[in-house]
C-alpha positions as CSV (number, residue, x, y, z in Angstrom):
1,X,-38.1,50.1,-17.5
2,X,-39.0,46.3,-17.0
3,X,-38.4,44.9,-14.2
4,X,-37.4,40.7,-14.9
5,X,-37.6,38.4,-12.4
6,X,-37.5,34.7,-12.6
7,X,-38.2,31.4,-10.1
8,X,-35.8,28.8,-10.1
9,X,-37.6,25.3,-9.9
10,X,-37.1,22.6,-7.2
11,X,-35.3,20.3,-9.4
12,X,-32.5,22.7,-10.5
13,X,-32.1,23.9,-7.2
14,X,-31.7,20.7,-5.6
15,X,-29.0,20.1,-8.7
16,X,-26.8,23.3,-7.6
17,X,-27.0,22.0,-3.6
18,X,-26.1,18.7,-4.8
19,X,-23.5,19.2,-7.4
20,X,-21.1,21.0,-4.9
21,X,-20.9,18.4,-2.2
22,X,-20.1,15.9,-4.4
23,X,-16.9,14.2,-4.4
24,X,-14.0,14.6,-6.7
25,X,-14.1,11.7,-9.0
26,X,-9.7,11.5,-8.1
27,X,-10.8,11.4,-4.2
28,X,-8.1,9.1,-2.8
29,X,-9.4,5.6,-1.4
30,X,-8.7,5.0,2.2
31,X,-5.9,3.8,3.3
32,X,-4.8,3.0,7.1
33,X,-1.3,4.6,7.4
34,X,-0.6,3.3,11.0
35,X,3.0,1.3,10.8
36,X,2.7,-2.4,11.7
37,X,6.1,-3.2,11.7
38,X,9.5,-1.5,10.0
39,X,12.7,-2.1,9.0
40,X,15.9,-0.4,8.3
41,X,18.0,-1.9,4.8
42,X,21.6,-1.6,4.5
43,X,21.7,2.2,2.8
44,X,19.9,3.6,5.7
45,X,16.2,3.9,4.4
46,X,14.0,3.4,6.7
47,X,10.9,1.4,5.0
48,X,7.4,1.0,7.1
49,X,5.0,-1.7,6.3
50,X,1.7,0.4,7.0
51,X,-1.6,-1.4,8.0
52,X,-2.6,-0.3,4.4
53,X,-5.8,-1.5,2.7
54,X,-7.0,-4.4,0.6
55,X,-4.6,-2.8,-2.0
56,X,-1.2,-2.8,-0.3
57,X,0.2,-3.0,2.9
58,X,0.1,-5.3,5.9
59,X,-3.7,-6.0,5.1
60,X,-3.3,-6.7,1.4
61,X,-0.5,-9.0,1.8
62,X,-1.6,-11.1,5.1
63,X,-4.8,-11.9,3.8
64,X,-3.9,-12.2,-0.1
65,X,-0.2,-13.8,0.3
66,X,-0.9,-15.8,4.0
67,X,2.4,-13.8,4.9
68,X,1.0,-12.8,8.7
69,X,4.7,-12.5,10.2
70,X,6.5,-9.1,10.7
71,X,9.7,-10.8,11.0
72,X,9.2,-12.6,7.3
73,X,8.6,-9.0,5.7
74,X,11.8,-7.4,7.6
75,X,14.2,-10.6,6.8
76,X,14.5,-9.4,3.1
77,X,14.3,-5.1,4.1
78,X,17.5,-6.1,5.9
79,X,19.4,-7.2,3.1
80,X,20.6,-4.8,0.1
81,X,18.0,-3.7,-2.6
82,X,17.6,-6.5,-5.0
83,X,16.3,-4.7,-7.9
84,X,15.4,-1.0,-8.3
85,X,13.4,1.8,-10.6
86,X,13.8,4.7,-9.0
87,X,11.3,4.7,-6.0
88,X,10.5,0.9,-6.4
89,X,12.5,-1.2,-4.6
90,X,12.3,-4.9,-4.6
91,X,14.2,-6.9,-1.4
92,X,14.4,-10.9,-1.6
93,X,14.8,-13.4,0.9
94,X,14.3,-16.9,1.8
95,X,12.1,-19.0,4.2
96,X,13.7,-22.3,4.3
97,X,12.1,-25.5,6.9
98,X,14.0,-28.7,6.6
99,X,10.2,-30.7,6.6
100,X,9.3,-28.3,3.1
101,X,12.3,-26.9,1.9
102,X,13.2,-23.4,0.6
103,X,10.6,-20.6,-0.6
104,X,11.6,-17.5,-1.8
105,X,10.4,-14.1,-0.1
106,X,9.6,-10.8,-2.3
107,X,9.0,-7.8,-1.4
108,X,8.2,-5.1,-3.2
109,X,8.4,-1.3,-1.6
110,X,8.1,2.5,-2.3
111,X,10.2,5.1,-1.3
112,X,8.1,8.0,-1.6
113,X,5.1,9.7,-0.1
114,X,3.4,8.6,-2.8
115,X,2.1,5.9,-4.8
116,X,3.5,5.6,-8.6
117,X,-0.3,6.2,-9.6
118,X,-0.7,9.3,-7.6
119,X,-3.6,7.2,-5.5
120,X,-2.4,6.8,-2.3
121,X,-0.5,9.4,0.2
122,X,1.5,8.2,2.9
123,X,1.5,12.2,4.3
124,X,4.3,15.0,4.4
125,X,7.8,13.0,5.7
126,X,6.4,9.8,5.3
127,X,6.7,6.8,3.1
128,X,4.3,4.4,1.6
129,X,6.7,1.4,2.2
130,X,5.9,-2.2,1.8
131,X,3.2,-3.0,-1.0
132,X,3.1,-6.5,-1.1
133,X,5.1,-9.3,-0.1
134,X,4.7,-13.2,-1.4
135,X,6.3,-16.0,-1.9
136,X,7.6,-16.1,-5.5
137,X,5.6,-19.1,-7.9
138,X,2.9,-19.4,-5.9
139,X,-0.4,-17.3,-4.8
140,X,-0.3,-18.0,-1.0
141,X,2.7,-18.9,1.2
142,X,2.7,-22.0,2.5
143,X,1.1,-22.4,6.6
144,X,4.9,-23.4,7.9
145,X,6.5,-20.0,6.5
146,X,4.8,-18.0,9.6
147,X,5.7,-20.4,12.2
């Protein structure tokens, strides 16, 4: 009877090591899901503006938008849903300053723990809430709108 034995090189074993500590290529990307600020709309849901990412949330929209006001975000989330698909909500409002007249506030929500994309988790009983918010026609809000 033979006896087979064989020596595995330094190469492949460094591929085994490596290839199970690698990441999932559908790893999530990291999202702060501390609550800034949150409102309550007319049927009761409860929808969170979370600190977010660069992506959505408080930090997309402040820096992207120049919307840096919780109160401008929860104006609209107090009124009833403007438009709707399923989880998607969309709330509208108005900023108006007799100097620069009228802009029109959006903002756009989800009702679910999760993204529509699957990307992001907002965790077990909690809600993703605000994406974005911006001031429809134009890509920043104008200085006086978070005064």
């Amino acid at each position: 009877m033979k006896k087979i034995t064989g020596i595995i090189s330094p190469v492949a074993a460094a591929t085994l090591l490596l290839a199970g500590a690698a990441a999932p290529a559908s790893a999530a990307p990291w999202l702060n899901k501390k609550v800034k600020c949150s409102s309550v709309d007319p049927d009761g849901r409860e929808i969170p503006t979370l600190i977010g990412n660069a992506e959505l949330g408080w930090n997309h929209f402040t820096g992207r938008h120049n919307i840096r006001k919780c109160d401008i975000v929860n104006i609209p989330l107090g009124s009833k849903v403007d438009k709707k698909d399923g989880a998607n909500l969309e709330y509208w409002g108005y900023a108006t300053n007799r100097a620069h007249g009228t802009v029109k506030i959006v903002v756009k929500a989800r009702y679910a723990r999760k993204t529509d994309d699957g990307r992001y988790d907002a965790g077990s009983g909690k809600k993703i809430g605000v994406i974005t918010a911006y001031c429809k026609g134009m890509q920043k809000c104008p200085n006086w709108v978070n005064q």
